[in-house]
C-alpha positions in Angstrom: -7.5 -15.0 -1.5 -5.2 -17.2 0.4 -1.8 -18.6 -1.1 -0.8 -21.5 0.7 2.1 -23.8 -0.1 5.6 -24.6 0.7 6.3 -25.1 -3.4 8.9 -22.1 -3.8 8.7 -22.0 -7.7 4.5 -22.0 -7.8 4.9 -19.4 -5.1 7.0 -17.1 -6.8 4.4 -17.9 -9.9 1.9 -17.3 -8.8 2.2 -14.5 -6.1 3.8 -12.2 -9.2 0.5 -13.0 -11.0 -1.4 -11.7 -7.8 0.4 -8.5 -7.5 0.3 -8.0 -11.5 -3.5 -8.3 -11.1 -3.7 -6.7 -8.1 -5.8 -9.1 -6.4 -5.3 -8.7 -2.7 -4.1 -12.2 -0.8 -2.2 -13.6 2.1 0.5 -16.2 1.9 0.2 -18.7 4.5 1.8 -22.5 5.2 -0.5 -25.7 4.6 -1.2 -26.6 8.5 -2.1 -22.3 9.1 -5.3 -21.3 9.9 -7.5 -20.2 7.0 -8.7 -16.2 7.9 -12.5 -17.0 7.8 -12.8 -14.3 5.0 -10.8 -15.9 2.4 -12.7 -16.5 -1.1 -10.4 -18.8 -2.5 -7.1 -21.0 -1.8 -4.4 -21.7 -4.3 -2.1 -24.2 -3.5 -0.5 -27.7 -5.0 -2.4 -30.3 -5.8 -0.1 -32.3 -3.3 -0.8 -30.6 -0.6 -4.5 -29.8 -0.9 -5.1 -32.6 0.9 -4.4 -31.2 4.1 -6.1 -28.0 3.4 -9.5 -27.6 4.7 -11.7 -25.0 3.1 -14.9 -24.8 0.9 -13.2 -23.4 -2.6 -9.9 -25.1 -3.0 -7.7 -24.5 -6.6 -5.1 -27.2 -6.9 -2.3 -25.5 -9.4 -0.9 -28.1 -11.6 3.3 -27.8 -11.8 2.4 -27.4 -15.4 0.2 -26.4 -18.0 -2.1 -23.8 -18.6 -3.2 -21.3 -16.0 -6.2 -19.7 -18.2 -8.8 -21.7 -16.5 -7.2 -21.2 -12.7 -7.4 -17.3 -12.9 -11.0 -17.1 -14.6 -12.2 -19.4 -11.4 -10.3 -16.8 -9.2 -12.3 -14.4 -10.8 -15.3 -15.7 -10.6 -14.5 -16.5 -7.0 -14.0 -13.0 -6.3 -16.6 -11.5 -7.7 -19.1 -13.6 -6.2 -18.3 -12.6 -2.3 -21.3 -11.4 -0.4 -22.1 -7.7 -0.9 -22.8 -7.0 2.9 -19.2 -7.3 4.4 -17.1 -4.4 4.4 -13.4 -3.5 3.3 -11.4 -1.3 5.8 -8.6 0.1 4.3 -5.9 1.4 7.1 -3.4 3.9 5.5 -0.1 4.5 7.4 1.1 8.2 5.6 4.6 8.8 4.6 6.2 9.0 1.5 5.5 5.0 0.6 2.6 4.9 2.2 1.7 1.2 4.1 -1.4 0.0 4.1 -3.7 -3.2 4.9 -7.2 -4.1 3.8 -9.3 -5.4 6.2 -12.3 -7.4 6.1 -13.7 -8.4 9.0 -11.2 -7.3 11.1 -8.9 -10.0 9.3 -6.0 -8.2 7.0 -6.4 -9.8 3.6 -4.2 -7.6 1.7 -1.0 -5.3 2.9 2.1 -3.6 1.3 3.7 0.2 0.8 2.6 2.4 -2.4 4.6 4.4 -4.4 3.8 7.4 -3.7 0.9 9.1 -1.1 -1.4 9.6 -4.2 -1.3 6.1 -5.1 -4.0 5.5 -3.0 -6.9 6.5 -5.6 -5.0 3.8 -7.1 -5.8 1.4 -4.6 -9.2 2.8 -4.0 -9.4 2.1 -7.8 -8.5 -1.7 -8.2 -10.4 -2.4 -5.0 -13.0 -1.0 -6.5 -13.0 -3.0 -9.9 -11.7 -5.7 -7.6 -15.0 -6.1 -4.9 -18.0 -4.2 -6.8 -20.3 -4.3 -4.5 -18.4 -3.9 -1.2 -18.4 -0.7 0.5 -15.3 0.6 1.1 -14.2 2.8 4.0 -10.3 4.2 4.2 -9.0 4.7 7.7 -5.9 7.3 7.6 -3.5 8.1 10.1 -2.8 11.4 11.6 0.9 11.2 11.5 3.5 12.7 8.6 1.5 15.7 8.3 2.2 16.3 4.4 1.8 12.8 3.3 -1.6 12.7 5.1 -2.9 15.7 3.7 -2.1 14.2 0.0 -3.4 11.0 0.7 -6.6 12.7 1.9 -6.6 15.3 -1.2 -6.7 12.0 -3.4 -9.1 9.6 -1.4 -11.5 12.6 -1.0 -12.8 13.2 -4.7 -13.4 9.2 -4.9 -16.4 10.1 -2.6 -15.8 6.9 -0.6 -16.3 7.4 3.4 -12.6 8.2 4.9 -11.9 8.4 8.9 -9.0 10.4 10.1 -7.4 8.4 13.2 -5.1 9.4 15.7 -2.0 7.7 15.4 -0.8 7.3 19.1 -0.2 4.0 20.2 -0.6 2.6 16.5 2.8 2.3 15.5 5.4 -0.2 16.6 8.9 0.2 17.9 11.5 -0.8 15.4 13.2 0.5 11.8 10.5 2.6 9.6 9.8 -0.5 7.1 9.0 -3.5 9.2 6.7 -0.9 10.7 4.6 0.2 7.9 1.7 -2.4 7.9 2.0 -3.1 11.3 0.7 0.5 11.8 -1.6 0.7 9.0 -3.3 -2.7 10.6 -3.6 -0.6 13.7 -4.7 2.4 11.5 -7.9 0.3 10.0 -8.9 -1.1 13.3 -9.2 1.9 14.9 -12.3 4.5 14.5 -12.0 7.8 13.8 -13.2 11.6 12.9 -14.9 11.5 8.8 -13.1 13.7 6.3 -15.4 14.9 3.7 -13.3 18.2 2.2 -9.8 18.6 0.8 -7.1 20.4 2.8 -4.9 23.0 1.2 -1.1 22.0 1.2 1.0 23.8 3.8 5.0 23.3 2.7 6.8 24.5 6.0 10.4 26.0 5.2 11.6 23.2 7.3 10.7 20.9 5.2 12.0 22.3 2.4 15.5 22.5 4.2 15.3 19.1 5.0 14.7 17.9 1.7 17.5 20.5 0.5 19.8 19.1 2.7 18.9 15.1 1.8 19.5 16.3 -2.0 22.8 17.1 -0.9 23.5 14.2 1.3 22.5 11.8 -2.1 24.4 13.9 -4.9 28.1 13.8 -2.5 27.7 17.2 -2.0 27.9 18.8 -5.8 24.4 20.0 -5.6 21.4 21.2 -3.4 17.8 20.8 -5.3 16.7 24.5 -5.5 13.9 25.4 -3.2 11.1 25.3 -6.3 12.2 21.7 -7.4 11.8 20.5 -3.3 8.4 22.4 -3.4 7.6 20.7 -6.5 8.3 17.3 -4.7 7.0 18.1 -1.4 3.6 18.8 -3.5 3.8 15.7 -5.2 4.3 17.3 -8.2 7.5 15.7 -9.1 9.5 12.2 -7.8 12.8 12.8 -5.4 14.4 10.2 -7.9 13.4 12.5 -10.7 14.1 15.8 -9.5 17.7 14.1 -8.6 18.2 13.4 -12.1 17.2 16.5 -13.4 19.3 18.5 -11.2 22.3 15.7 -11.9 22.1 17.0 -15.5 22.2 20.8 -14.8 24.9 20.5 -12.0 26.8 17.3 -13.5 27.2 13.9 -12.3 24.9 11.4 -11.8 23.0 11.4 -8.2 23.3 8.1 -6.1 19.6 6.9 -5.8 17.7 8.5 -2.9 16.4 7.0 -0.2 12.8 7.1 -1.0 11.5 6.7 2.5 13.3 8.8 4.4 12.5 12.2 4.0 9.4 13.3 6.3 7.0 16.5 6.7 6.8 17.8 10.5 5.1 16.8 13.6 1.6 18.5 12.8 
């Protein structure tokens, strides 16, 4: 699915609808080049003229949009079976990732949280039925990696372990994310076919400890079972903050939800 036009308001539209329905898409410019893979192209009906491709939907400014997402559909679900997805995951506590087909990135963004990706594997699923699916997972962020795998691995869809080196660019943690999880998906690497067991180092618990601190000023430091309890995956950072705002008083400021990593494995 391709999203191309320069109409702000109808890319705002529309591009909420895609993420509500969880259809992955790229946003290009009329004039960009078309990734060969691409089922469908929304754009105005202005400037479909200069759009070449084989299933063009011109969007009216107006009107209803009933018809326009049952064509998506049906788009969608009529892609050839024999082309597969490659999902590149890049661990951390928002995980990035990127779908690939073809070796052309068709989809990419951060999850919530590291088990969101049976999520993904989910909609993908219900979203490509007869596509196999193969998740490519980077080595990196120890923890995050080893609950991402514990979720991907009862799914029974292939997964590859890859070594990270070399797949992540330099720059500030965000920009980064599906950058590296691009890299992540290209790359081959060792199957995973068994769950691993959690292995909470006491340095990570300190450093979550000591981020708890850092976010609440100083008037409180999340006991050791409540950092477990996140560090497992059991519990949000945001709502382990509030909880412990309401024991020690004083509401938390929001914590950073990125920034708190396992150790080197």
């Amino acid at each position: 699915m391709a999203l191309v036009t320069r109409d702000s308001a109808l890319y705002a539209e529309l591009a909420s609808v895609l993420r509500d329905r969880r259809i992955p898409s790229v946003s290009l410019l009329p004039g960009d080049r078309i990734p060969a893979p691409v089922a469908i192209v929304l754009t105005t009906p202005e400037e479909a003229v200069r759009i070449t491709h084989p299933r063009i939907v011109a969007v009216p400014p107006e009107g209803d949009r009933t018809g326009i997402w049952a064509e998506v559909e049906s788009a969608l679900s009529a892609r050839p079976p024999g082309l597969e997805l490659v999902v590149g995951i890049d661990p951390g506590p928002r995980p990035g990732y990127a779908v690939l087909e073809g070796g052309v990135c068709i989809a990419q963004g951060n999850l919530s949280a590291p088990e969101e990706t049976a999520g993904l594997s989910g909609h993908l699923g219900r979203r490509f039925p007869h596509r196999s699916i193969l998740f490519r997972v980077g080595s990196g962020d120890r923890l995050s990696r080893d609950r991402i795998l514990n979720a991907l691995v009862p799914l029974q869809r292939p997964i590859e372990l890859v070594d990270e080196e070399g797949t992540t660019p330099r720059g500030q943690r965000r920009p980064r994310d599906a950058a590296a999880a691009r890299a992540i998906g290209s790359n081959r690497g060792r199957p995973v076919r068994t769950q691993s067991r959690l292995r909470i180092t006491p340095g990570e618990i300190s450093n979550l400890q000591r981020l708890s601190r850092e976010h609440s000023g100083g008037r409180f430091t999340l006991p050791r079972d409540d950092a477990e309890r996140v560090l497992r995956g059991d519990q949000t950072l945001s709502d382990a903050m509030a909880d412990a705002a309401r024991r020690y008083g004083g509401p938390p400021r929001p914590p950073a939800r990125d920034r708190w990593h396992s150790e080197p494995s």
